[in-house]
PyMOL commands that place a pseudoatom at each C-alpha (Angstrom):
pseudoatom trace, name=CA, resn=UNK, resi=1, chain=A, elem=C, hetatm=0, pos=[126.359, 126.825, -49.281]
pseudoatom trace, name=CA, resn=UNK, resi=2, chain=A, elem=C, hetatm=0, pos=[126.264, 123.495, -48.091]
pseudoatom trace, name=CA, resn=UNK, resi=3, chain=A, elem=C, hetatm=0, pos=[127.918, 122.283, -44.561]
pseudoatom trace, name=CA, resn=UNK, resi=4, chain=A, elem=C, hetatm=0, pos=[129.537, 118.497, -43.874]
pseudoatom trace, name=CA, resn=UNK, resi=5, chain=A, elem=C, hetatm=0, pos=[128.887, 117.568, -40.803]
pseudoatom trace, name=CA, resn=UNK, resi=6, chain=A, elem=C, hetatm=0, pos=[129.251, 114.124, -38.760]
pseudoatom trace, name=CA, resn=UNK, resi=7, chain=A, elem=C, hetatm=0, pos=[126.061, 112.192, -37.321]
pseudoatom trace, name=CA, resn=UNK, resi=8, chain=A, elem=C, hetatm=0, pos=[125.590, 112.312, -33.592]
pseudoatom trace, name=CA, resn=UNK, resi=9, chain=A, elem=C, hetatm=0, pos=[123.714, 108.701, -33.451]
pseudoatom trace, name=CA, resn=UNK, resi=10, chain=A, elem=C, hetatm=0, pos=[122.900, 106.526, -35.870]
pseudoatom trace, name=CA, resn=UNK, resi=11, chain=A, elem=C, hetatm=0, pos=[120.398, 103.459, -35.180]
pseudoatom trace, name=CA, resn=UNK, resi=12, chain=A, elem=C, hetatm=0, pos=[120.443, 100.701, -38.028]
pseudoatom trace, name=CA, resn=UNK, resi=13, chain=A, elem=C, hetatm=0, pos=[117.561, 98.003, -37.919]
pseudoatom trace, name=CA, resn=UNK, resi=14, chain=A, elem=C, hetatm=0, pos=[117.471, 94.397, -39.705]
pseudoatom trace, name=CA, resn=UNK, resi=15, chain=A, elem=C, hetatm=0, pos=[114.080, 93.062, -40.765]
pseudoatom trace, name=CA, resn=UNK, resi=16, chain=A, elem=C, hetatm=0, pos=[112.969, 89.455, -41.646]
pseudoatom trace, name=CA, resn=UNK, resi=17, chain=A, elem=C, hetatm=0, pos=[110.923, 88.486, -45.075]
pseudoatom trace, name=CA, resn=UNK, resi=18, chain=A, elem=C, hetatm=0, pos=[107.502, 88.997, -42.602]
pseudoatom trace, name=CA, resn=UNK, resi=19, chain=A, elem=C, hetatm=0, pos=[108.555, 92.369, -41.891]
pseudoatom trace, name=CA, resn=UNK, resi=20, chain=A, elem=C, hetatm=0, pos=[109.574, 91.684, -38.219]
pseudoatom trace, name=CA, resn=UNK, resi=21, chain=A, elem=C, hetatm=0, pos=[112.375, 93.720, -36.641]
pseudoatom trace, name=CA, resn=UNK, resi=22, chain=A, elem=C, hetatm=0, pos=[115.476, 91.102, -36.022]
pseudoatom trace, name=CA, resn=UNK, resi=23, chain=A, elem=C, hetatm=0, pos=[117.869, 93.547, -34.760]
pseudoatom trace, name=CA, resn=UNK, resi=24, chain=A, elem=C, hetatm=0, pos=[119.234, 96.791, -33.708]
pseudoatom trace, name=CA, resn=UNK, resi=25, chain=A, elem=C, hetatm=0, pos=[122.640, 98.041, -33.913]
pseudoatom trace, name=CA, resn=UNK, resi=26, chain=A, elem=C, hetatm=0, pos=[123.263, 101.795, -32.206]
pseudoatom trace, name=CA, resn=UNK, resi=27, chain=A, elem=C, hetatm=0, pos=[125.986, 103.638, -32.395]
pseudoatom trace, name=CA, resn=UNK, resi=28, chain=A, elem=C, hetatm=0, pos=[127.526, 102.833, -29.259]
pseudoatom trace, name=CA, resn=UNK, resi=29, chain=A, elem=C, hetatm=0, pos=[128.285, 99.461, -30.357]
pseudoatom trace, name=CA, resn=UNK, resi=30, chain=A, elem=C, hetatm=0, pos=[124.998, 98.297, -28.375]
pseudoatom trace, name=CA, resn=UNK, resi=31, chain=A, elem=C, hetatm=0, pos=[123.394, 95.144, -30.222]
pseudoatom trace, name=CA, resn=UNK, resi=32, chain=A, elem=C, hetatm=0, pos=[120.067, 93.931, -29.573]
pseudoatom trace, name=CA, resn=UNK, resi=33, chain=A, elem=C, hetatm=0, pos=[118.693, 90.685, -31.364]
pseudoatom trace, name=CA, resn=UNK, resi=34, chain=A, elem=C, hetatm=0, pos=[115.209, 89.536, -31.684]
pseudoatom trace, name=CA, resn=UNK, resi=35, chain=A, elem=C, hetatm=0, pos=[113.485, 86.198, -32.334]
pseudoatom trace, name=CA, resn=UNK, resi=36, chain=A, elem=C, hetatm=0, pos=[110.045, 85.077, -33.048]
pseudoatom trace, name=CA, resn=UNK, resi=37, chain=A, elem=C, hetatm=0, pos=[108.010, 81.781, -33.241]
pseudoatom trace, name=CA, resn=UNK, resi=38, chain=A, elem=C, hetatm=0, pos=[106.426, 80.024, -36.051]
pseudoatom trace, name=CA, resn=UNK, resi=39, chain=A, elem=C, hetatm=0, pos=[102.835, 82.550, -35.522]
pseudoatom trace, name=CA, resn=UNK, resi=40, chain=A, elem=C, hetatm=0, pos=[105.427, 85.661, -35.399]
pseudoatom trace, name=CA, resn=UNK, resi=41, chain=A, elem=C, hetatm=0, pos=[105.269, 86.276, -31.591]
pseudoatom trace, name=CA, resn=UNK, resi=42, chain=A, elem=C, hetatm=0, pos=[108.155, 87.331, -30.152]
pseudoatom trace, name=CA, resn=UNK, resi=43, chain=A, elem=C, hetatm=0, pos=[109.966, 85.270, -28.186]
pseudoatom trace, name=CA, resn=UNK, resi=44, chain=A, elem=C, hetatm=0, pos=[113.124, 87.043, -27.190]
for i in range(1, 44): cmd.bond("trace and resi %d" % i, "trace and resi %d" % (i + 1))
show_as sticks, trace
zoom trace
């Protein structure tokens, strides 16, 4: 027997080519953007 049911949260990420994490999106609409320098430190 199998049930459908409907996520509570969902979280989706964004990466760059180095791997670093660029952004979050939640599932309250909250975005959150990240940046890094030229040695992959982030900046923001």
């Amino acid at each position: 027997m199998w049930a459908v049911t409907t996520p509570l949260f969902f979280v989706d990420y964004t990466y760059d080519d180095a791997g670093n994490k660029t952004s979050v999106e939640e599932h309250s609409g909250r975005y959150v953007e990240y940046t890094y320098d030229e040695l992959y430190r982030l900046t923001q």
